[in-house]
N, C-alpha and C positions, 0 to 999 in steps of 0.2 A: 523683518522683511515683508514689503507689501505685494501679494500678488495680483494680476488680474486676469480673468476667464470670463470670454463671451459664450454664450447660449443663446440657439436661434429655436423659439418655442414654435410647437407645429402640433397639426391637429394630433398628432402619432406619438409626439415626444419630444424630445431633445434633443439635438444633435452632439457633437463633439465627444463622442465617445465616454460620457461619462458615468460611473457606476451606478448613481442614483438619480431617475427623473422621471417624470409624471405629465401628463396632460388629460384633465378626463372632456369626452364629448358626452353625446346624446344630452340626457336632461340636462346635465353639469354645463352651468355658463361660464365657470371661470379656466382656465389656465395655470400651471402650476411648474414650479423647476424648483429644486433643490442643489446645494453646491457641498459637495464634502468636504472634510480636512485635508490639508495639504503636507506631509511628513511631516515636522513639529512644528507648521506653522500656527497650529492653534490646538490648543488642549481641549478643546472643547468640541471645536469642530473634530480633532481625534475620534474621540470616546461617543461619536453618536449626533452633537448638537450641531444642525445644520441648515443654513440659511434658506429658507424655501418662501418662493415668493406665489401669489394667486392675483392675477388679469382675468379681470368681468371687462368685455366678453370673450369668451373661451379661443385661443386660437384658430384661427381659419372660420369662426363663425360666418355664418352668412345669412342673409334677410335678418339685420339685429334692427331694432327700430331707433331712428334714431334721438327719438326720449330718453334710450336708456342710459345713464351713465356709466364714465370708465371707470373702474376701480382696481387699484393696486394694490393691495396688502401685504408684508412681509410679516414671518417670522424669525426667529434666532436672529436678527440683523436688523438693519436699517436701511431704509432707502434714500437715497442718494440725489437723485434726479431722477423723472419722469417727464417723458414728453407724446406727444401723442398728436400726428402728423397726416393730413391729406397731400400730398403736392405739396405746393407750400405755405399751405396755410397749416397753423398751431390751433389744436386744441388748448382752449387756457382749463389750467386746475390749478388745485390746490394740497400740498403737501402739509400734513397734518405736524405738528410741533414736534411730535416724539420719534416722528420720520417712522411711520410702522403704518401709514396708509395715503392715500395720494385718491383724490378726486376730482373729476373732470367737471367743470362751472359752465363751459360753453358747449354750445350745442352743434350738437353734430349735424349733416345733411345727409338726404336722399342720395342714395345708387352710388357710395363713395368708398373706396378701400383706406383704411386708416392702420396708420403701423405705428405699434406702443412699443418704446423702448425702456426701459429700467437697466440703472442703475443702482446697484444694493451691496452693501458692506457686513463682513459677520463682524464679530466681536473682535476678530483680532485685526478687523482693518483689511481683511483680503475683499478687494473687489472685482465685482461680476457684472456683465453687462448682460440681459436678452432682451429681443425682439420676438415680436410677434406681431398679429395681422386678423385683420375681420372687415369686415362689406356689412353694410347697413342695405338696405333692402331697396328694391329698385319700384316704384309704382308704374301702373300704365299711362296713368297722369296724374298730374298734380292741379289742383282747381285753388290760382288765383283769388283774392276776394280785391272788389272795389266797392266804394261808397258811394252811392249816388244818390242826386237831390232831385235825379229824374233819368228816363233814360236818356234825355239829350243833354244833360249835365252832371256831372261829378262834385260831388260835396267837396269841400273846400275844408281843410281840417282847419278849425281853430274859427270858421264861420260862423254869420249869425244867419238865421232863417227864420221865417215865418212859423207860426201854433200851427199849421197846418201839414208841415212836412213829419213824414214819420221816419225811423232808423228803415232805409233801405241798405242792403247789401244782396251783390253782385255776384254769383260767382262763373269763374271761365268756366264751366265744368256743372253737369248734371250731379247732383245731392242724391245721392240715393236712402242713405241712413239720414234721415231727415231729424227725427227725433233726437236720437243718438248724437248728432251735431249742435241741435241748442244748447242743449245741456254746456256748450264752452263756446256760446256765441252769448256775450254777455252785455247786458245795458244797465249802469248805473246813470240815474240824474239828482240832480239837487235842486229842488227839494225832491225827496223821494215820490213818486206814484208809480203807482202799480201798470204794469203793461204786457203783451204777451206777442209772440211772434204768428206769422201767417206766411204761411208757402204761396207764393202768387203762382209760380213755376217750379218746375225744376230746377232751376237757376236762381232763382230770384226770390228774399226772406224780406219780409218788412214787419217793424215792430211798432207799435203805437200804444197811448194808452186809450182809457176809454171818452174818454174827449180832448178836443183843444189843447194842446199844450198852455201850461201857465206862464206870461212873460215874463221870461229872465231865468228860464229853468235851463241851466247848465247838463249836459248828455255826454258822457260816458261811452264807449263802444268797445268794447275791445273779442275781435274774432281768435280764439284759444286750437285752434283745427290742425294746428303742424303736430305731423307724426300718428294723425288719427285716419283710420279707412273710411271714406265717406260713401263707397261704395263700390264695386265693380272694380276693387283695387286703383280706385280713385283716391289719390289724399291732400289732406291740405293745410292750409299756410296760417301763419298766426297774421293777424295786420286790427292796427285801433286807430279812434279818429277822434276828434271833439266837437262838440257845437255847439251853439247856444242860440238860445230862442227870444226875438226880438219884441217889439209892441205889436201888441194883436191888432193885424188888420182883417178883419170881414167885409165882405161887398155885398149886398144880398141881392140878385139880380129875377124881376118880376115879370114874366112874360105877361102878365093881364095887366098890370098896372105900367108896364111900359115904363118901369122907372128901377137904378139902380143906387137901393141906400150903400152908403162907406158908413162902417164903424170903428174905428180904432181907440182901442182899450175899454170897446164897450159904449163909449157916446159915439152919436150919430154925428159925422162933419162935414156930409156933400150927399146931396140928395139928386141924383143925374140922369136923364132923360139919355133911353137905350132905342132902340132899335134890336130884336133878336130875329133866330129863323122865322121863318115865312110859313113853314108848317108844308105838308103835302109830299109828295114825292114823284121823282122821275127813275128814267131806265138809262142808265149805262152802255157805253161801247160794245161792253159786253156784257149786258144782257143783268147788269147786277141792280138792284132797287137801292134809289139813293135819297137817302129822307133830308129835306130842310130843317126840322125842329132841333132845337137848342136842346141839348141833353141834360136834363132835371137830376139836380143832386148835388152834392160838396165837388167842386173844380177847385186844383191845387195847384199857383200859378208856378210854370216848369223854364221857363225862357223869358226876357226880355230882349227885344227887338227893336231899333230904332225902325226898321225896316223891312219887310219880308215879301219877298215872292208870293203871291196869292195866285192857283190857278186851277178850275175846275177840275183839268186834265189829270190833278192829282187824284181825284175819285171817281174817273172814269167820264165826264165830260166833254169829249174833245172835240167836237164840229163846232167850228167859228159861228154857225150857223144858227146854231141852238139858243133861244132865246136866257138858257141856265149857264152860256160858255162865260167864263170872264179869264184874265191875264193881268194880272197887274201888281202893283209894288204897291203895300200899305205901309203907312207910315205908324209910329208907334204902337208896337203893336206886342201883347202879353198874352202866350200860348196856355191854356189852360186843357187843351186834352191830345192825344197822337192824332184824333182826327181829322183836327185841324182848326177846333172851335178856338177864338182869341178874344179877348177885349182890345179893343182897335182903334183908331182915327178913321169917320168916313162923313167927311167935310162935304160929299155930294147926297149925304142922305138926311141931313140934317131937320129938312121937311117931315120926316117920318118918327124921328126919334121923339119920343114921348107921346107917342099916339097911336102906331102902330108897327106890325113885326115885316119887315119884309127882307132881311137878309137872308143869304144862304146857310147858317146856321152860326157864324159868328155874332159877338155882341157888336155894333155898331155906338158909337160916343162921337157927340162933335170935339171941335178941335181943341177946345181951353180945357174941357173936361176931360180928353182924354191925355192932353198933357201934364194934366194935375195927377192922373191917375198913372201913367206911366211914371212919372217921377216918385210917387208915395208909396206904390206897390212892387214887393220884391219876392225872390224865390220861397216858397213854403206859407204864401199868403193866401186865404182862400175865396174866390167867388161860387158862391152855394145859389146856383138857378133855380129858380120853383116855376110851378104851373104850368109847364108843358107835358105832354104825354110820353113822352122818350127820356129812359132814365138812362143815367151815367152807368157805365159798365163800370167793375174793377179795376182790368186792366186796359182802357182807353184814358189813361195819365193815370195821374196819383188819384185814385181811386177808391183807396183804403178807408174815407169816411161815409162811403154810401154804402157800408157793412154794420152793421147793427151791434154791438159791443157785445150782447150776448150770443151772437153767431160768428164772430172774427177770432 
């Protein structure tokens, strides 16, 4: 005769009246029931031998993280089936060959109640069903990661970029355990070099090595952070990406000599007559100091533009009047800091370029040259300005090589 008995497992016990059953809390993670013999339905289960099963984590658990895995164990019997359910999504596991344990493969979520059910057979084929029930832990947030090749662009998984772009990563959400988070914020490349991370912000991690990338070096990323406190009961999310690194372009751009070399892969291939800032400064709308000079140091081109609004008024400019106001659409045109500094087309400055500085802190290129340059030059490619007084900040663009290897 086959029987069956369900048991509904709870922080307290067992329900259904049964003479022997168990549930332990406090330290104890797991959950437990046992089923007795049934009049001579089993000799074994008679005389003592009795199927008792243990669920990690313990019934009614709460805040369980959801790294941990489910486990189901039996003794005196075999398990049957186990399933282990939100809503209607299935946790997937795996039921071990000798049916004496069950484990969960996929991964649980944030602030979720989940109900594990078992089924389990004693020796003599009587089957038992329970249920039980646990909540994984609720965060006050959860911090997002994106990839980006700039803040006005998002890396492209499976892209190629320029030596100059380094592993940025985004997160929605203030890092509080900073440390404690690289440690599973991970960069592999091939060929291997060495490299190390640097907090720009709160938000914001970039990894680089200690020079140029080598072309054709394959990057690796993978963010490890789901189910980790990041801080202030902040947690976060696993997410990888790929990239790889294209022919090195460098542009060296010279305010004294008025000239800007292109190198790619190291030989020199266009030797191009610039125009930069004009140098000096004015005062603002309000009342802020607004410098001409071309900012000295590694520029990491962040945008290509066939096109772009150019307009004083974005840095405080704004009387028509002003012999510094301008408004206007440039034509190709390669953003190299948040500033606003570009490599440009300006086909009416063309007198000036290679002789002297007079723009408002963009690089100025006549027309051929700067379409040679907009076509050959792409995201993570560098123009490195020398000889002005005003240095590149960090965080005014990709900024990351005007930091000194032994200080980043």
């Amino acid at each position: 005769m086959i029987s069956r008995r369900k048991l509904i497992a709870t922080g307290l016990g067992v329900t259904a009246g049964l003479a022997t059953a168990g549930c332990s809390r406090g330290k104890s993670t797991a959950a437990t029931w046992s089923q007795p013999g049934e009049g001579g339905e089993s000799v074994a289960a008679a005389e003592g031998e009795r199927v008792r099963v243990t669920v990690t984590p313990a019934a009614d658990a709460t805040k369980v993280s959801p790294l941990d895995q489910v486990v189901v164990a039996v003794e005196a019997g075999t398990l049957k089936e186990v399933t282990v359910t939100t809503g209607s999504k299935t946790v997937a596991g795996k039921l071990d060959d000798d049916g004496l344990s069950w484990r969960s493969t996929g991964k649980l979520a944030y602030n979720k109640t989940y109900k594990v059910s078992v089924t389990a057979a004693d020796s003599a084929g009587t089957v038992t069903e329970q249920e039980s029930s646990f909540r994984t832990l609720k965060p006050s947030g959860v911090a997002s990661v994106t990839f980006q090749a700039s803040k006005l662009a998002a890396l492209k998984d499976g892209g190629t970029y320029g030596v100059g772009l380094p592993v940025m990563v985004n997160f929605s959400r203030p890092v509080k355990n900073r440390t404690e988070a690289e440690k599973s914020m991970l960069v592999e490349t091939t060929p291997a070099v060495e490299g190390r991370w640097r907090w720009i912000d709160g938000q914001n991690a970039h990894w680089r090595p200690a020079k140029y990338w080598t072309p054709g070096t394959k990057i690796s990323v993978k963010i490890n952070l789901f189910g980790q406190d990041l801080g202030k009961n902040v947690y976060g999310t696993d997410a990888s990406t790929n990239f790889t690194i294209g022919p090195s372009r460098i542009a060296i751009a010279d305010a004294r000599t008025h000239r800007m070399k292109v190198y790619i892969d190291g030989s020199m291939v266009r030797d191009i007559p610039i125009s930069m800032g004009k140098g000096g400064t004015t005062t603002g709308a309000n009342g802020e100091v607004i410098s001409y000079w071309t900012r000295s140091g590694p520029h990491v081109v962040m945008t290509r533009e066939p096109s772009h609004r150019m307009t004083s008024a974005s840095y405080g400019v704004t009387d028509p009047k002003d012999p510094n106001y301008y408004d206007e659409v440039i034509k190709l045109c390669l953003r190299i800091s948040y500033s606003g500094e570009f490599v440009h087309m300006a086909d009416w400055n063309i007198g000036s370029q290679g002789s002297e500085n007079t723009s408002h802190g963009c690089i100025n290129v006549g027309p051929a040259n700067a379409r040679w340059f907009y076509d050959t030059f792409r995201l993570g490619d560098v123009v490195d300005v020398r000889n002005t007084p005003r240095k590149m900040a960090l965080s005014d663009g990709v900024g990351d090589w005007t930091i000194p290897w032994d200080k980043w």
